[in-house]
Every structure is written in C-alpha cells, then in structure tokens.
N, C-alpha and C positions, 0 to 999 in steps of 0.2 A: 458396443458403444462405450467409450469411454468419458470422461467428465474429467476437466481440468478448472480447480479452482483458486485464482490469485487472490487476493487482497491488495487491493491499491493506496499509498497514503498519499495525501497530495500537500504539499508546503509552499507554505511561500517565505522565501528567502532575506536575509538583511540587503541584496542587493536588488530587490524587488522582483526575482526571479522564480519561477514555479519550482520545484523539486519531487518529483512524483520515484516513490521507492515501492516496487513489488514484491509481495511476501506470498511465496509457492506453497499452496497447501496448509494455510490455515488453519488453527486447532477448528474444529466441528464444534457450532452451537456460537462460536464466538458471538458476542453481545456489541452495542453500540456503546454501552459505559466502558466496558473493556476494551476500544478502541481508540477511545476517546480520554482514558485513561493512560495511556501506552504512548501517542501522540501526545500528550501534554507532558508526562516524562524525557522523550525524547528530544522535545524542543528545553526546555527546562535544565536538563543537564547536559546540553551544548554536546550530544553524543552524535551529528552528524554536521558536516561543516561541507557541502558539496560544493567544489571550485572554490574551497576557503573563506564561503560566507554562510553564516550558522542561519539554522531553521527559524523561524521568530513566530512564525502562527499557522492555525491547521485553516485546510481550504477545504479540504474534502475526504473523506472516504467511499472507495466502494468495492464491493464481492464480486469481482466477476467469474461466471462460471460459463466454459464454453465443451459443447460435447463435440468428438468428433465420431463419426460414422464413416469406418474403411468400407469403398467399392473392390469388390474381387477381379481384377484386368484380366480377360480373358485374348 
C-alpha cells in the first residue's frame, strides 16, 4: 500500500476567480499556523499572479491523503 499526500491552498483571486495550487509531499507534522502563515506570505508578497491577477485572500486549505492498493492481474 502506498499513501500519497498533497496539500491543497485555495485562493481567491483580484479577478474573483479560485486559484487552488498543490503542494506534493508536505513537510510531516505540518501545523495550521504554519499554513496559514505561508498563505498570508504568499498573498502579501504578490509571489503568484495566476492568468496575471494576484492572490488577495485564503479560502481554504486541505491535507489530502489518498492510499493506493495494487491488484496482481492474473
């Protein structure tokens, strides 16, 4: 079995638009201050501009963890 875990941020945009960016493999243990911390940086210092309209506030975060289970094909 293997376990694959994203990080999801979710933004909303100056042209009123969603921007959801996925982060592969997330440090372990990560905290919600230190998400929440990272997303207000990133909005703050105008570090992503997706379609040329910058970030302006957080909508969301979340941990998804998804396992997968190989069947052997006989």
């Amino acid at each position: 079995m293997a376990a694959n875990t994203v990080l999801q941020l979710s933004f909303k945009r100056a042209d009123l638009k969603v921007t959801t960016m996925s982060i592969t493999d997330p440090k372990v243990g990560i905290t919600v201050a230190e998400v929440n911390t990272a997303m207000a940086a990133m909005i703050a210092k105008n570090v992503f501009a997706p379609a040329g309209s910058p970030l302006e506030a957080k909508i969301r975060a979340e941990l998804v963890i998804t396992d997968k289970t190989p069947f052997a094909m006989s």
